[in-house]
C-alpha positions in Angstrom: 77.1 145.0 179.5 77.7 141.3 178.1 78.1 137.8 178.5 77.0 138.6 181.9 73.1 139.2 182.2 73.2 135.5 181.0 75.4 134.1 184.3 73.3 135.9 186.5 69.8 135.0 185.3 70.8 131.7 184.9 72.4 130.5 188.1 75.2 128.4 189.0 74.1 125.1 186.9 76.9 123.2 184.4 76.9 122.5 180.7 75.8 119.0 179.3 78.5 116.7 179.3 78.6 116.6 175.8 79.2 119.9 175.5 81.9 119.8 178.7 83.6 117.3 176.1 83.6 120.0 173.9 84.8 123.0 175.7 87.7 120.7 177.6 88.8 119.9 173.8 88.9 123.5 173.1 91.2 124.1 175.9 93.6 121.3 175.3 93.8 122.9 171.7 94.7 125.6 173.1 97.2 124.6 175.3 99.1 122.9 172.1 98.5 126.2 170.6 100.3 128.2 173.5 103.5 126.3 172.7 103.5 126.4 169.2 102.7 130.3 170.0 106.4 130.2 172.1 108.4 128.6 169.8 107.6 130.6 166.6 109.9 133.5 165.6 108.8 137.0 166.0 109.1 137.6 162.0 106.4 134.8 161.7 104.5 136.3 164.1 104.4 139.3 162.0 104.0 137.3 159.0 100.4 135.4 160.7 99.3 138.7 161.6 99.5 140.0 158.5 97.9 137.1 157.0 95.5 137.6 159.4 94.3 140.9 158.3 94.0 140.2 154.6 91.2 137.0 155.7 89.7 140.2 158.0 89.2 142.0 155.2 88.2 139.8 152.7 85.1 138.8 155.4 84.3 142.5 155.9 80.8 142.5 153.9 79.8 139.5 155.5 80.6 140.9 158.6 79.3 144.1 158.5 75.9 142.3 156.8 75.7 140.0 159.8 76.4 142.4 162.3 73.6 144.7 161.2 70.9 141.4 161.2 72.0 141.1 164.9 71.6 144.8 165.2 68.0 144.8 162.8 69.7 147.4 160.9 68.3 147.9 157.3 70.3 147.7 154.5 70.4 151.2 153.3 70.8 152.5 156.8 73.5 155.1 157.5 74.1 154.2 160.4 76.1 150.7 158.7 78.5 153.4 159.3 78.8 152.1 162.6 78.9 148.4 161.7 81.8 149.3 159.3 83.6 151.2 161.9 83.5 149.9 164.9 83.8 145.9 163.1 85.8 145.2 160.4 87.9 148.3 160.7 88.7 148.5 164.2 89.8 145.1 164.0 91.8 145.6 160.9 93.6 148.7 162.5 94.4 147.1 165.5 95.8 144.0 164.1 97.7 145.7 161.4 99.2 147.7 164.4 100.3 144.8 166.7 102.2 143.5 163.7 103.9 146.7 162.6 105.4 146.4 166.3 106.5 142.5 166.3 108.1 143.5 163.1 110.1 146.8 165.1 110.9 144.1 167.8 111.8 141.5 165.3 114.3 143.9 164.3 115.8 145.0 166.9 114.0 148.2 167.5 111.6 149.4 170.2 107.9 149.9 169.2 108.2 153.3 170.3 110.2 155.8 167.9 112.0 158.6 169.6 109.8 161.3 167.5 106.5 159.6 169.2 108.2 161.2 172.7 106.9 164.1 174.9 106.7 165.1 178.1 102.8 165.9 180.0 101.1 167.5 183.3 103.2 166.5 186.1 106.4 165.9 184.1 105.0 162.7 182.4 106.6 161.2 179.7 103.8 160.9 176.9 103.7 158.6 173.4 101.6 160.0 170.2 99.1 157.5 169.4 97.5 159.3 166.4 98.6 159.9 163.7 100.5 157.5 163.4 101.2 157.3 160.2 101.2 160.1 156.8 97.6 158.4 156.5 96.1 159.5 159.8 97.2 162.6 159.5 95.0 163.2 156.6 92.3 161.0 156.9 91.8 162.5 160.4 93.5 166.0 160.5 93.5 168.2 163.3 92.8 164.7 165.7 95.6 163.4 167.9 96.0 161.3 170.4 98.5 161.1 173.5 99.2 158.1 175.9 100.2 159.4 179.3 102.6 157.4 181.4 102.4 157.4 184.9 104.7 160.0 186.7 108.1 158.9 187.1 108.3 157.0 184.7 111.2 157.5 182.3 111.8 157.7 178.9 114.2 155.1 178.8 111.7 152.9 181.0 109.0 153.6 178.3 111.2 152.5 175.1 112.9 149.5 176.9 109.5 147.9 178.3 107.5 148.3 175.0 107.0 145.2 174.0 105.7 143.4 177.1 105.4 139.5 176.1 107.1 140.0 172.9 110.2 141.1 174.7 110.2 137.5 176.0 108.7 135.2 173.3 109.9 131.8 174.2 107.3 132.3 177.2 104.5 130.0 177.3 101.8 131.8 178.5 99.2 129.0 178.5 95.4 129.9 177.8 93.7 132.7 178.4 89.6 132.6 178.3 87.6 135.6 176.7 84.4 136.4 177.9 83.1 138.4 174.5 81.1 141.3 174.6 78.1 141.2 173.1 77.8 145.2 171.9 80.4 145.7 169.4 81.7 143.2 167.0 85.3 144.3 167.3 85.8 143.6 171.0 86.0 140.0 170.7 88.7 139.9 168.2 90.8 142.6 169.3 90.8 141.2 173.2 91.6 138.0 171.2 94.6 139.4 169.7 96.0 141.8 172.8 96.0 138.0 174.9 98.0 136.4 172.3 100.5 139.1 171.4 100.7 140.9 174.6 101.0 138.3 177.0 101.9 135.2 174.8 98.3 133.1 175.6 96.3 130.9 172.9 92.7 131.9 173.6 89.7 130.1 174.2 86.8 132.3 172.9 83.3 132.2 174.3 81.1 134.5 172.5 78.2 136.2 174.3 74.8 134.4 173.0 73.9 137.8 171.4 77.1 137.4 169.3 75.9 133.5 168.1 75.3 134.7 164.7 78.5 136.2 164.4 80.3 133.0 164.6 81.0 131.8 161.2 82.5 135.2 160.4 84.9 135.3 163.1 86.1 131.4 162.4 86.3 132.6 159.0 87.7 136.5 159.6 90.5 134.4 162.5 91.1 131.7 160.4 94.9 131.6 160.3 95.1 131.8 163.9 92.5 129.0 164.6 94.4 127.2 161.4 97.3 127.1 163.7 95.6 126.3 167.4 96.0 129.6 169.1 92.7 130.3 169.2 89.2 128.4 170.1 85.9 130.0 169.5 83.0 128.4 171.7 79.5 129.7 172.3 77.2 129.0 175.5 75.5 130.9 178.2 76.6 131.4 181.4 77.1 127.6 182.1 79.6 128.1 179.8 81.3 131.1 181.1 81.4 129.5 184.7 83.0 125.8 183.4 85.8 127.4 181.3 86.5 130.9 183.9 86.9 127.4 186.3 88.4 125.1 183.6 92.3 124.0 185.3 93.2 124.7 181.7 92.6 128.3 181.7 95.0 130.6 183.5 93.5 133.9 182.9 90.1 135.2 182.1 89.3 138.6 180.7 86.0 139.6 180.3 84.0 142.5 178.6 80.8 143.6 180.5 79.3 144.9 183.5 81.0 145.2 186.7 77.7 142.9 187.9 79.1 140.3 185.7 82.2 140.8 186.7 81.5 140.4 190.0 79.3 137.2 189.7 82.1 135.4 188.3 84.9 136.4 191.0 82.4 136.1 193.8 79.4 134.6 193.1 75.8 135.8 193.7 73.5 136.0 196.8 74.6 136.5 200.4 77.5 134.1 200.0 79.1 136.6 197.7 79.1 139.6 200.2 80.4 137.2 202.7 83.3 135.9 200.0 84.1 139.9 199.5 84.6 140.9 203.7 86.6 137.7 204.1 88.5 137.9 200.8 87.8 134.3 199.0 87.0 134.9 196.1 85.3 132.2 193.7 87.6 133.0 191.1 91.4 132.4 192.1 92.9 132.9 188.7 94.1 136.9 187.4 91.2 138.4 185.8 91.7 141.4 183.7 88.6 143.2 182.5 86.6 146.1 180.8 83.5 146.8 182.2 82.1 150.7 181.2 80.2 152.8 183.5 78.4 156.3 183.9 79.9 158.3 181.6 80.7 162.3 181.9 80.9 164.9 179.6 81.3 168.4 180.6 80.6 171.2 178.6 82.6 174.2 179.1 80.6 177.9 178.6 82.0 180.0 176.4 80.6 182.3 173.3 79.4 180.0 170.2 77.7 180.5 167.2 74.3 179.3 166.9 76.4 176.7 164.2 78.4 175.6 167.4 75.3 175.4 169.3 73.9 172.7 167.0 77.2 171.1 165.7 78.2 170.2 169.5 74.5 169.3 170.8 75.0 166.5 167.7 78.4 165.4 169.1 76.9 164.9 172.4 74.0 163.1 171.0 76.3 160.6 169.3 78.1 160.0 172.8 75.3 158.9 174.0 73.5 157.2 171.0 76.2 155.8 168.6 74.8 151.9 168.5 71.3 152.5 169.9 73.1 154.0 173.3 74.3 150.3 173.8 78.7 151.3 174.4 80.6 151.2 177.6 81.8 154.3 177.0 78.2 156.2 176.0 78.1 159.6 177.4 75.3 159.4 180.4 75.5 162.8 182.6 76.3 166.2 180.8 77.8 168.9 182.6 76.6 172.5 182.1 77.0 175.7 183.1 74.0 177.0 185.2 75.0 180.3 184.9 75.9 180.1 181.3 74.3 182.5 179.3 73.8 180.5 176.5 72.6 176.9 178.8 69.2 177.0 177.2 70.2 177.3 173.6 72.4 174.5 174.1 69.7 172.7 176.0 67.5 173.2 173.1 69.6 172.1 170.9 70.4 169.1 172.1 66.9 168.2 172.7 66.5 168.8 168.8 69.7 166.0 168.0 68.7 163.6 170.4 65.0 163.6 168.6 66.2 164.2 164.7 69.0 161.3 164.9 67.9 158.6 162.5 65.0 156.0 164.0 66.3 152.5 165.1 66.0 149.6 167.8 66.8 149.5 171.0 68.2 146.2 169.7 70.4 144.8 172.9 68.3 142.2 175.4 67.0 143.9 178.4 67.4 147.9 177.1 63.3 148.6 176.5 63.5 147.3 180.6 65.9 149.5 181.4 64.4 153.0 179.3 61.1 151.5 181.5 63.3 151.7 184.5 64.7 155.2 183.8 61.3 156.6 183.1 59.7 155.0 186.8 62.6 156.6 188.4 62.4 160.2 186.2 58.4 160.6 185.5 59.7 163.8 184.6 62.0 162.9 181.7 61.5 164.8 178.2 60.8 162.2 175.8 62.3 162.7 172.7 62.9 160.5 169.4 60.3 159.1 166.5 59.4 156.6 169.4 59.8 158.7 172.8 62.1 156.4 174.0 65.0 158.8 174.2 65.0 159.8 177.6 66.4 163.4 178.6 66.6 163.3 182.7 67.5 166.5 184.6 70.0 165.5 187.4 70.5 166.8 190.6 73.9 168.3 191.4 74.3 166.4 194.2 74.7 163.5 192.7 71.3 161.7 194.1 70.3 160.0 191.3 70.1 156.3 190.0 71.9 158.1 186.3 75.0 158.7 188.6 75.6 155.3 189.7 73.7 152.8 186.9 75.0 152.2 183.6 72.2 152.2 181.9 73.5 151.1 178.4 69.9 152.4 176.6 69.4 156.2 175.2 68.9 157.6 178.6 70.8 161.0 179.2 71.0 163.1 182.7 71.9 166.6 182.7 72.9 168.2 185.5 73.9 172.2 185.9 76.9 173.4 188.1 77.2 177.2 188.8 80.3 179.6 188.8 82.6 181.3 186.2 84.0 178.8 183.5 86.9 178.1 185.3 84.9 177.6 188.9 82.8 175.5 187.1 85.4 173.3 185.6 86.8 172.4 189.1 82.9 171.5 190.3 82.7 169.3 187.0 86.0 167.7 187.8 85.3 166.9 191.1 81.6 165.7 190.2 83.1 163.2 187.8 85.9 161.9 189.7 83.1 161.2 193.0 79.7 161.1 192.1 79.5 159.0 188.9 80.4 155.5 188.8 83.2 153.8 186.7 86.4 155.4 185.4 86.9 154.4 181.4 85.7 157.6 179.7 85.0 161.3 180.2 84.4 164.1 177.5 85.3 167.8 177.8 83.8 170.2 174.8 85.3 173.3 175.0 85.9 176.4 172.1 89.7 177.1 171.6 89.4 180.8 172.5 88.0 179.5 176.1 90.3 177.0 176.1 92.8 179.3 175.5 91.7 181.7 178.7 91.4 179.4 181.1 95.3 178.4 181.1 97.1 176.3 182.8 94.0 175.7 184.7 92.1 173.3 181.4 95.4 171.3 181.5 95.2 171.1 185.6 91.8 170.1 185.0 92.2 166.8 182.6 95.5 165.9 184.9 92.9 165.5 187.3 89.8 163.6 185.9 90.5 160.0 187.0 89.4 158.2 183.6 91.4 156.0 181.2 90.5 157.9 178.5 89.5 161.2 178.2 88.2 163.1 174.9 88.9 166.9 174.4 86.5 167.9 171.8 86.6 164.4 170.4 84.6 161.4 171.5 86.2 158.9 173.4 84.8 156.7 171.4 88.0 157.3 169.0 90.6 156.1 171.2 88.7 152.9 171.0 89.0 152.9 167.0 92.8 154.4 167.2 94.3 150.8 167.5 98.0 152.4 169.3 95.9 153.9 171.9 95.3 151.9 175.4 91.5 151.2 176.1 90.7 150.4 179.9 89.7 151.8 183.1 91.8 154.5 185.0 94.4 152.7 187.0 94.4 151.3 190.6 90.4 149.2 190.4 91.0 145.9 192.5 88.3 142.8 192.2 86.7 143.9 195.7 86.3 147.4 194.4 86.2 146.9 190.0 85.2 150.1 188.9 85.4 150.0 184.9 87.7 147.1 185.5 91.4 145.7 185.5 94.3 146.0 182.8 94.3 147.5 179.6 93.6 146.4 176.1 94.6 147.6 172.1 97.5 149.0 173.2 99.9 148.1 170.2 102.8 149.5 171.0 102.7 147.1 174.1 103.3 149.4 176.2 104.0 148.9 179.8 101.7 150.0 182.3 100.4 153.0 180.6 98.1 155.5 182.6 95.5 157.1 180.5 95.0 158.2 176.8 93.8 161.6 176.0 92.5 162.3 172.7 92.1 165.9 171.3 90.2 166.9 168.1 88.8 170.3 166.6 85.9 172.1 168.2 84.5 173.0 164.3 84.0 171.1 161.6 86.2 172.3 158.3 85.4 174.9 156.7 84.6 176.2 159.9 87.5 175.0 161.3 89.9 177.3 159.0 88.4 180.2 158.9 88.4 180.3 163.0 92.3 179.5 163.2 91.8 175.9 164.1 94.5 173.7 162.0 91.9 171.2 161.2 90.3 170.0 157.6 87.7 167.2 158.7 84.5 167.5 158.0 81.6 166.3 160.4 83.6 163.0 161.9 81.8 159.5 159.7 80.9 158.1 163.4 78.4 161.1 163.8 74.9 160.1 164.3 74.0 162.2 161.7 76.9 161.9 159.2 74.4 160.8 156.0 77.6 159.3 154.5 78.7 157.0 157.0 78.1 153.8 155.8 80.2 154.7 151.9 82.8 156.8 154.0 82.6 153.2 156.7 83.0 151.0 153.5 85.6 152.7 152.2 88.1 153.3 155.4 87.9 149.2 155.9 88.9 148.6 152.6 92.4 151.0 152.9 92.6 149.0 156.2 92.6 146.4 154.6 95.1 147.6 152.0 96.3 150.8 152.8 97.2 152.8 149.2 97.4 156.7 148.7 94.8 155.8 145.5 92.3 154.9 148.2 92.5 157.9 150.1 90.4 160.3 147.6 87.3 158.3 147.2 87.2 158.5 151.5 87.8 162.1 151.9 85.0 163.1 149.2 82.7 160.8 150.8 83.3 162.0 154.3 83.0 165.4 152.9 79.3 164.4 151.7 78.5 163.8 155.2 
């Protein structure tokens, strides 16, 4: 949820002429950038990027700094973690990826190597996304993630298409117009950078009002790219939004938000906008690519766990759902349990106890006290948990009647709903559950222990073939996939405007790959030592985006700085600190 709560409170009005002026002069800026973009080698493209990511990180503090003002995040606050994260470094990654492909393609080569090959459910060819590098593999060992090409696809289709614009960059692809998000700070930039590499477009950038402050660091984080016109940043509300999505300069808009935003822009609001929808005349005329969350799953397969398990998982799932105040697209919203699982109400207990003991802060994002108010008139029931009661806890029936099945609700509200059968009956009624009764398609979670894992067969693997999501986390968080900069991040393929889902297209994605499917990440069930000494080939310790890693903001700190500069004498000071989580 973004730039859009400001379009639809604010009507259909039209900026100041002054600031029309303004916002026209961005575009033509643009526009000059757009050819500039399509007559400059791709070695110089790799050589801006690059530049680009050593201005990122010299603007990290300030970032993170500003980012946690917007946030009212205390300066001693763990959970900076978060800033650092899902800011600085998720930008960094991603832009350092996107150049370490221009450079393969500047050279001849695909952005796919051969060893990054394998085949998936169905006969699909698949692409390793993480590790991707001898640094990943130990700065997140025993995580991995796998980009899933849509059956029939070959492997020589896969190597030949990576590239997508790049593979033609004499194109002009004119101006694109980013609708920022106005959750996380690394949306912006990252969108900002998939338009101008992936499809050859300058960008105009309008930043969502809750984003204003960032500004200055962005100008100043960007600043070889708006040095050389391909991109514009502009703020405004949803005056703004409307002029430019309109503007005869713009060719393409993607937007970040809600699928109510969405939908305001490509149809309008009111009456009219039904009547746009059956006749098919849309407002907007112009391609519109987009990510726009949703209701989140994540099941919860029974098996036999420690009481250690009990608590270590109940915290993962409290992160889903509470990592940035519960204010993420992808935040976990319905949990799927066992009814007949012997050990339900541990868990249950359990993850009451996480939810309440994760550290006290804001539900900073406009119009998320409303919606907790919301949740609670519609669930009097709701266990109330937290230092303020505001973390809601809503039982949900299995039928799916509920306003947590279809309502994003982007606040720390959480439904749990039970499913009865054997583990591998209930994994079929959680499947099926996900895939009709929740809204949206961009993330779903499965938790499951490797020895249950292990019995259920060829029926787990049948099982994630089958969950219609564009990413799906085994025992890891979707929430990595978005920080894994190779990964794709978008909603499961097929949405149209009439019917958006969790949106259009797909973004990070830098090996610019062609029409990829899905990602599916995979990480280990137990924290190391734990990990070990139950067979699993992993040595993290508790994962730095925890909710209740108490080193997150050091271990945060320190994995922008290698991201900035990656060097093997960086890599110690990280792993002690994340071991001090």
């Amino acid at each position: 949820m973004s730039t859009t709560e400001q379009l639809v409170s604010n009507g259909s009005g039209v900026p100041a002429p002054s600031d029309r002026l303004l916002l026209d002069e961005a575009v033509r800026d643009a526009a000059a950038g757009a050819a500039r973009w399509a007559e400059l080698p791709l070695g110089k493209r790799a050589d801006l990027l690059h530049e680009t990511r050593r201005s990122i990180g010299r603007q990290a503090a300030r970032w993170v700094r500003t980012a946690a003002d917007v946030k009212r995040l205390a300066p001693s606050s763990p959970l900076l973690g978060e800033e650092w994260t899902s800011g600085p470094y998720a930008t960094l990654m991603g832009v350092g990826a996107l150049a370490h492909s221009v450079e393969a393609l500047a050279s001849g080569r695909s952005p796919v190597p051969d060893r990054a090959l394998g085949t998936g459910p169905g006969g699909r060819v698949t692409v390793e996304a993480l590790p991707g590098s001898a640094y990943e593999w130990l700065l997140l060992n025993g995580f991995r993630a796998t980009i899933w090409m849509p059956p029939g696809t070959s492997r020589d289709q896969v190597v030949r298409s990576a590239g997508l614009g790049q593979l033609s960059p004499g194109v002009d692809g004119g101006v694109g117009l980013v609708l920022g998000a106005g959750n996380i700070t690394s949306i912006a930039p990252l969108d900002v950078l998939y338009e101008l590499v992936a499809h050859n477009r300058a960008v105009v950038l309008k930043l969502n009002p809750v984003m204003a402050p960032m500004m200055s660091v962005y100008l100043a984080a960007l600043a070889p790219l708006v040095r050389d016109g391909y991109l514009r940043v502009v703020q405004g509300g949803a005056e703004a939004g409307r002029y430019l999505s309109e503007h005869q300069g713009i060719g393409h808009v993607h937007i970040t938000g809600s699928r109510l935003t969405h939908d305001a822009i490509v149809w309008g609001t009111g009456d009219q906008a039904e009547q746009r929808r059956r006749a098919g005349t849309p407002l907007l005329t112009k391609p519109i690519t987009s990510e726009l969350g949703g209701v989140s799953p994540t099941i919860v397969v029974p098996g036999r766990w420690s009481r250690r398990d009990l608590r270590y998982q109940a915290e993962h799932v409290a992160t889903q759902r509470l990592h940035n105040a519960g204010h993420n697209c992808v935040a976990a919203q319905v949990v799927l349990v066992g009814r007949d699982w012997p050990q339900k109400d541990a868990f249950l207990a359990e993850l009451r106890a996480a939810l309440h003991r994760v550290p006290a802060r804001e539900t900073w994002y406009p119009g998320s006290a409303r919606r907790v108010d919301t949740a609670l008139t519609d669930h009097p029931d709701a266990t109330r948990l937290g230092p303020d009661r505001r973390r809601l806890l809503v039982e949900v029936p299995a039928d799916g009647d509920s306003p947590l099945t279809s309502t994003e609700y982007f606040a720390p509200v959480l439904g749990v709903t039970e499913l009865g059968g054997d583990p591998r009956t209930f994994l079929r009624a959680a499947v099926e559950f996900a895939n009709t009764s929740l809204s949206g398609t961009l993330g779903a979670n499965i938790i499951v222990a490797p020895h249950d894992r292990k019995a259920l067969g060829t029926a787990f693997d049948e099982a994630v073939a089958d969950l219609r999501y564009g990413t799906i986390g085994v025992n890891a968080w979707t929430g990595l996939a978005f920080l894994s900069a190779t990964a794709t991040w978008g909603a499961y393929p097929g949405h149209t405007p009439e019917d958006v889902q969790s949106g259009i297209g797909v973004v990070h994605n830098a090996m610019l790959l062609d029409a990829p499917e899905r990602t599916v990440v995979h990480g280990p069930f137990r924290p190391f030592p734990r990990s070990v000494l139950h067979g699993e080939p992993s040595l993290s310790p508790m994962p730095p985006w925890f909710a209740t890693a108490r080193s997150a903001a050091r271990t945060g700190e320190l994995l922008t700085r290698f991201a900035a500069a990656p060097a093997w004498r960086r890599v110690p000071g990280i792993v002690l600190s994340a071991f001090r989580a």
